[in-house]
C-alpha positions as CSV (number, residue, x, y, z in Angstrom):
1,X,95.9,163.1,18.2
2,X,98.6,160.5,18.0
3,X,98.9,157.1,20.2
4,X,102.0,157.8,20.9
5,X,103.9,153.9,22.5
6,X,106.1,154.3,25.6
7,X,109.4,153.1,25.3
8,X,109.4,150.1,27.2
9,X,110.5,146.5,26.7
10,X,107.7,145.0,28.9
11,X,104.4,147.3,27.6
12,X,105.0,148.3,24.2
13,X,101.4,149.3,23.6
14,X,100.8,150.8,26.0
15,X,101.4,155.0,27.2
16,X,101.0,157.5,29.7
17,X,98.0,160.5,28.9
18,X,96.4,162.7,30.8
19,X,92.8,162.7,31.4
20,X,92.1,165.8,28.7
21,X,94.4,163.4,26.8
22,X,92.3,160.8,26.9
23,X,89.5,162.2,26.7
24,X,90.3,163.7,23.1
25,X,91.5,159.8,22.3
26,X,88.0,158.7,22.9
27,X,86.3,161.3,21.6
28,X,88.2,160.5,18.2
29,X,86.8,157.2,18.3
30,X,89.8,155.5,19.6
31,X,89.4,152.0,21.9
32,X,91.0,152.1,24.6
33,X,91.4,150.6,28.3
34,X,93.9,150.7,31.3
35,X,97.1,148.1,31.5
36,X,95.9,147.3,35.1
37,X,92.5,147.3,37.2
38,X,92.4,150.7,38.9
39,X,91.6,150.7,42.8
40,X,90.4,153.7,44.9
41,X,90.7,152.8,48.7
42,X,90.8,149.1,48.1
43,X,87.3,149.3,45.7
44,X,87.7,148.8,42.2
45,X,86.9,151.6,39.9
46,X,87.6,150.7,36.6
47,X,88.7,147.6,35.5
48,X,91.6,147.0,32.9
49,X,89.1,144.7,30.5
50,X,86.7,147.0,30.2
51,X,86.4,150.0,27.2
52,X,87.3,153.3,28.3
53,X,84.4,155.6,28.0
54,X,84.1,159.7,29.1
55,X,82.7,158.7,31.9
56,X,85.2,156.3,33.3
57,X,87.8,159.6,32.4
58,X,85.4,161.6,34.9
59,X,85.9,159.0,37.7
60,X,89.5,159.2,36.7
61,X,89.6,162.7,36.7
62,X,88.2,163.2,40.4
63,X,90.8,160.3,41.8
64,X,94.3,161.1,40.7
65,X,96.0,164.0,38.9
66,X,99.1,161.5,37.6
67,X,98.9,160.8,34.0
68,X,97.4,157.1,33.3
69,X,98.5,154.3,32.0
70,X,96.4,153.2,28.9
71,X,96.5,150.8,25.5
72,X,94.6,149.9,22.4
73,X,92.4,147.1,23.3
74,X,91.4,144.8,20.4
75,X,88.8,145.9,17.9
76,X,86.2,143.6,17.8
77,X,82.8,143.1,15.8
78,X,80.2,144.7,17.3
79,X,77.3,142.1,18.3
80,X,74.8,144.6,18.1
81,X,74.2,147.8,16.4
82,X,74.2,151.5,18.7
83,X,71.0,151.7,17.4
84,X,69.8,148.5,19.4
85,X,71.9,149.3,22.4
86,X,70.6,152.7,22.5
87,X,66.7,151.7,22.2
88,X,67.6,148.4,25.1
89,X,69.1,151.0,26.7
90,X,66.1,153.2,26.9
91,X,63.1,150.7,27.4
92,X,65.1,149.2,30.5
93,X,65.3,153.0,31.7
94,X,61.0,153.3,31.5
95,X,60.5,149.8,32.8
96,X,62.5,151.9,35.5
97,X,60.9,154.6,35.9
98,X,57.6,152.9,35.9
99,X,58.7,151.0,39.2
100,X,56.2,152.0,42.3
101,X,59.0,150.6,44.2
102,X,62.1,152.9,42.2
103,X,59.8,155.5,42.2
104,X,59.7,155.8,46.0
105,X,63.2,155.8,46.6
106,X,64.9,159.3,47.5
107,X,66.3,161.3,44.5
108,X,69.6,160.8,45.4
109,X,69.6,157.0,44.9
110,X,67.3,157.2,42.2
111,X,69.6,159.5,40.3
112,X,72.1,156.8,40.9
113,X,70.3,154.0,40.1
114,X,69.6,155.4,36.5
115,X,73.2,156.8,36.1
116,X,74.4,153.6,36.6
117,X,72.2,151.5,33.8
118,X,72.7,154.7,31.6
119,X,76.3,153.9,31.7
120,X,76.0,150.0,30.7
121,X,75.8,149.4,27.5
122,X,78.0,152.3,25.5
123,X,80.8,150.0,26.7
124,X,79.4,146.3,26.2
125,X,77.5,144.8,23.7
126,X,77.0,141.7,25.5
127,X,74.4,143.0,27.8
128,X,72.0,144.2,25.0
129,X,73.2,140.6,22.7
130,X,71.9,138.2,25.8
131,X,68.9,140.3,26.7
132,X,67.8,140.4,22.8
133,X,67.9,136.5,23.3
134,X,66.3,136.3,26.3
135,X,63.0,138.6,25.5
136,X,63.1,136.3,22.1
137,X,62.5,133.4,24.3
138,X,60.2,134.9,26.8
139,X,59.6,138.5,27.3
140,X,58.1,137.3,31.3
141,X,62.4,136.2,31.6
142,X,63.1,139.4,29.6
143,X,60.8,141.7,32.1
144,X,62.0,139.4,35.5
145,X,65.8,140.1,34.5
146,X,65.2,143.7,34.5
147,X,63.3,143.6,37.6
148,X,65.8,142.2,39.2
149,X,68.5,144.4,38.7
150,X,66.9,147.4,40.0
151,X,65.8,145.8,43.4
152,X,69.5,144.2,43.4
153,X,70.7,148.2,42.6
154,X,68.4,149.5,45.3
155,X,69.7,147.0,47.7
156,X,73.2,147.6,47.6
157,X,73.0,151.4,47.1
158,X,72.3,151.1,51.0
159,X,74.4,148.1,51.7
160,X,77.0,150.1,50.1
161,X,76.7,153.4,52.2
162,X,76.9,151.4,55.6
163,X,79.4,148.8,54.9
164,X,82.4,151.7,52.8
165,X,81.7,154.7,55.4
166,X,79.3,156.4,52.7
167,X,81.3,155.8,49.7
168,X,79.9,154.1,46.7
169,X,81.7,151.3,44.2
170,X,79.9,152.5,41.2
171,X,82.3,149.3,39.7
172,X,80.4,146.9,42.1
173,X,77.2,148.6,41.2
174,X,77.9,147.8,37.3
175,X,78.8,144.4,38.1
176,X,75.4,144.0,40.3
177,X,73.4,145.2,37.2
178,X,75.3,143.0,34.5
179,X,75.6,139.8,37.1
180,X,71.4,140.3,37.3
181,X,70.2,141.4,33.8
182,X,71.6,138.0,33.0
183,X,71.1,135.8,36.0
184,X,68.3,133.6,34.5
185,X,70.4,133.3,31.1
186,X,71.2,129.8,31.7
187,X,67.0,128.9,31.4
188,X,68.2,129.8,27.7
189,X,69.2,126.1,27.2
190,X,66.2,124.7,29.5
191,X,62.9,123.8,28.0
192,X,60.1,126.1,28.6
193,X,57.6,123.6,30.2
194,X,60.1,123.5,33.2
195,X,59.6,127.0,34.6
196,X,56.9,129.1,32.6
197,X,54.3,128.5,35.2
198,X,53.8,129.2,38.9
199,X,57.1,128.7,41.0
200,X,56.6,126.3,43.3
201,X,59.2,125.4,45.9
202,X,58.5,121.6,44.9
203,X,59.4,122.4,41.7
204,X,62.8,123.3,42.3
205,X,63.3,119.7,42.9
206,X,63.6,119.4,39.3
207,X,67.7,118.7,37.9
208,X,66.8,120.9,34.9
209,X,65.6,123.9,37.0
210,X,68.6,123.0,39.9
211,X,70.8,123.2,36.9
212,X,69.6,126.9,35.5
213,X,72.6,128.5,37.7
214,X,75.4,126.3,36.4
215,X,74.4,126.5,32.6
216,X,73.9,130.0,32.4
217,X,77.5,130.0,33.7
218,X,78.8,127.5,31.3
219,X,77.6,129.9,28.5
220,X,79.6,133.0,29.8
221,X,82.4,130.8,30.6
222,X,82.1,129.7,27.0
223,X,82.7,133.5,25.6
224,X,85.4,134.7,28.1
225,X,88.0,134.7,25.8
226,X,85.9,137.9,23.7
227,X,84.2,139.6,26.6
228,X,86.0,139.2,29.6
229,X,83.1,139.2,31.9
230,X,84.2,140.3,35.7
231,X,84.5,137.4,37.9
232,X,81.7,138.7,40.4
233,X,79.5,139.0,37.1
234,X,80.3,135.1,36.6
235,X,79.5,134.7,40.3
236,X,75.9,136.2,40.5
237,X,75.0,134.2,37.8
238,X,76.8,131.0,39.6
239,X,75.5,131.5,42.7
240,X,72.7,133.6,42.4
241,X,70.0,130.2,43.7
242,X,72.9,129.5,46.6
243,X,71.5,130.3,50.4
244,X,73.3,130.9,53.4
245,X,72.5,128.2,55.7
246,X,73.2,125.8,52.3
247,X,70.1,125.1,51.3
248,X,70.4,126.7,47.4
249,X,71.6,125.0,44.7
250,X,73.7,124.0,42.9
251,X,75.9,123.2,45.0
252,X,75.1,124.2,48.3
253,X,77.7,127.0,49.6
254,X,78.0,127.9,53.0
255,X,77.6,132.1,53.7
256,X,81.3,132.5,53.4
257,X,81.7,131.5,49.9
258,X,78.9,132.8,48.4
259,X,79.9,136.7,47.6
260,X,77.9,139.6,48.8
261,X,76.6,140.4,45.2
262,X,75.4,137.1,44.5
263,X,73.4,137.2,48.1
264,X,72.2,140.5,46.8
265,X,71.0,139.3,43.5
266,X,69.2,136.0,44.8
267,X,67.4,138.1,47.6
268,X,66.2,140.6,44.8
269,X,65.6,137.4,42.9
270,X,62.8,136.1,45.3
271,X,61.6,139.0,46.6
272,X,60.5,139.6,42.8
273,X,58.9,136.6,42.4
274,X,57.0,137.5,45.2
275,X,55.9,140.9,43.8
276,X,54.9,139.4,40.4
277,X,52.9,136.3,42.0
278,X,54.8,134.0,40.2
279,X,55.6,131.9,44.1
280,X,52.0,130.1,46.1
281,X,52.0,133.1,48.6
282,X,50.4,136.4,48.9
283,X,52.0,140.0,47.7
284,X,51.1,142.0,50.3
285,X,54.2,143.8,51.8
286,X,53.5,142.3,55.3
287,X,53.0,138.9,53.7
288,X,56.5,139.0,52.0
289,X,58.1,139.9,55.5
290,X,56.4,137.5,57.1
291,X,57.6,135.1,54.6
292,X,61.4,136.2,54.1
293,X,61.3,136.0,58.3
294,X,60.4,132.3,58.5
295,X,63.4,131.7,56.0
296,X,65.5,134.5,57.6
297,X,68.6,131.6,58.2
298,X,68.5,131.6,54.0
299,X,69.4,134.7,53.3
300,X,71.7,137.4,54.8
301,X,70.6,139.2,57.7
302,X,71.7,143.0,56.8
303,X,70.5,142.7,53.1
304,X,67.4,141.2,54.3
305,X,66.6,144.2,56.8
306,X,67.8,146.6,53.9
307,X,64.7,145.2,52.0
308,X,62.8,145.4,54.4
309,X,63.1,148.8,54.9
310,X,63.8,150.3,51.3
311,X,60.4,148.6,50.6
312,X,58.1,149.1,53.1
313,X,56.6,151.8,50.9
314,X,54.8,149.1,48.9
315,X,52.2,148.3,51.2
């Protein structure tokens, strides 16, 4: 099939298809994205800077029946092979399905839950580059990271179904799962005797572990340019540590300014530190409650009751 240009002054490479057109584009192999982020009932639902793939033309497909607005996006070298990708791809799907926690979840969200990581990395090879990295400097990050991107996932599944009258931002969702598959990356630049052993609140005293947040955003900062991470992926990572009543790090937000995803992924954060041990208190579900309640003012409310709840099955 040919790209055929549209014959304006203001978008010359770009061109209206149809969604069977597009789909044959991408089947051939062609890279491709949309001139402008596209919004269903003010959520986002694909985003301009990401690679078209058949199953952003599905979610197309079921909102509009106008033709779309597409262009060639920049061929780039690939950071790791589809071989790599496939098999990251497929060892963060058992550590999933391995979960007592995903495992207890109704089918419906578990279908969801897998959909979406199924859908990560065909379209970005930064995910599988960073995680690579990270299990090469410790596979305990490595299995934390993964960790806590399902229970972030889980989370706002629900958070999603009561706060956008049942409908789901499976955009959001992606952003949730990049944002905490790589909100530890900034450890990447700290020296392992500074966090590889019990977390202690004490120990978050320490500049280099208060700084963790800020460097891991330094470094995606650093390759914006070639990836064009979403700003709420930036976010998590930036503000994954902050707390609502501002006492997180590293700067100290207040509730308003710290976005729902990053609340999200630093509630997942601690509550997986709390199933894996790695904090001075016990694991038992009611011990976890009891903890999360005498530092309810930390962390928001309705994403605190949501885990809560989702969880309860653990004990």
């Amino acid at each position: 099939m040919d790209l055929r240009r549209k014959n304006t002054n203001h978008r010359r490479d770009s061109m209206e298809v149809t969604t069977d057109e597009l789909r044959m584009l991408i089947k051939e192999g062609k890279k491709l994205g949309l001139t402008e982020d596209f919004f269903f009932k003010g959520m986002l639902l694909v985003s301009k800077a990401k690679v078209l793939t058949q199953k952003d033309v599905d979610r197309l497909d079921n909102m509009t029946n106008r033709k779309i607005d597409i262009k060639m996006t920049e061929e780039t070298d690939s950071l790791v092979s589809p071989k790599v990708k496939k098999a990251m791809n497929h060892e963060i799907l058992n550590h999933l399905k391995n979960h007592i926690y995903y495992n207890k979840l109704k089918d419906d969200k578990r279908d969801e839950v897998g959909r979406i990581i199924d859908n990560l990395f065909p379209h970005s090879d930064y995910p599988s580059y960073a995680l690579q990295h990270i299990y090469g400097f410790s596979k305990k990050l490595y299995t934390h990271s993964i960790h806590v991107a399902i229970i972030a996932l889980i989370i706002d599944l629900t958070w999603q179904k009561e706060h956008n009258n049942g409908l789901i931002d499976s955009m959001r969702l992606e952003n949730i799962l990049f944002g905490a598959l790589l909100h530890d990356v900034g450890y990447l630049t700290i020296d392992k005797k500074y966090w590889a052993g019990k977390r202690m609140d004490k120990d978050f005293q320490d500049p280099n572990l208060r700084s963790h947040p800020s460097r891991g955003y330094e470094l995606l900062i650093r390759d914006q340019g070639k990836h064009c991470f979403n700003p709420e992926v930036l976010n998590i990572v930036h503000h994954h540590e902050e707390r609502v009543d501002q006492s997180g790090f590293p700067t100290g937000l207040s509730e308003t300014k710290i976005g729902s995803s990053s609340q999200i992924v630093g509630l997942a954060n601690e509550f997986e530190h709390l199933l894996n041990n790695e904090l001075t208190y016990s694991v038992s579900y009611l011990e976890m409650c009891r903890y999360f309640m005498s530092r309810k003012s930390a962390y928001n409310k309705n994403c605190l009751d949501i885990l809560c709840e989702e969880f309860k099955g653990l004990d």
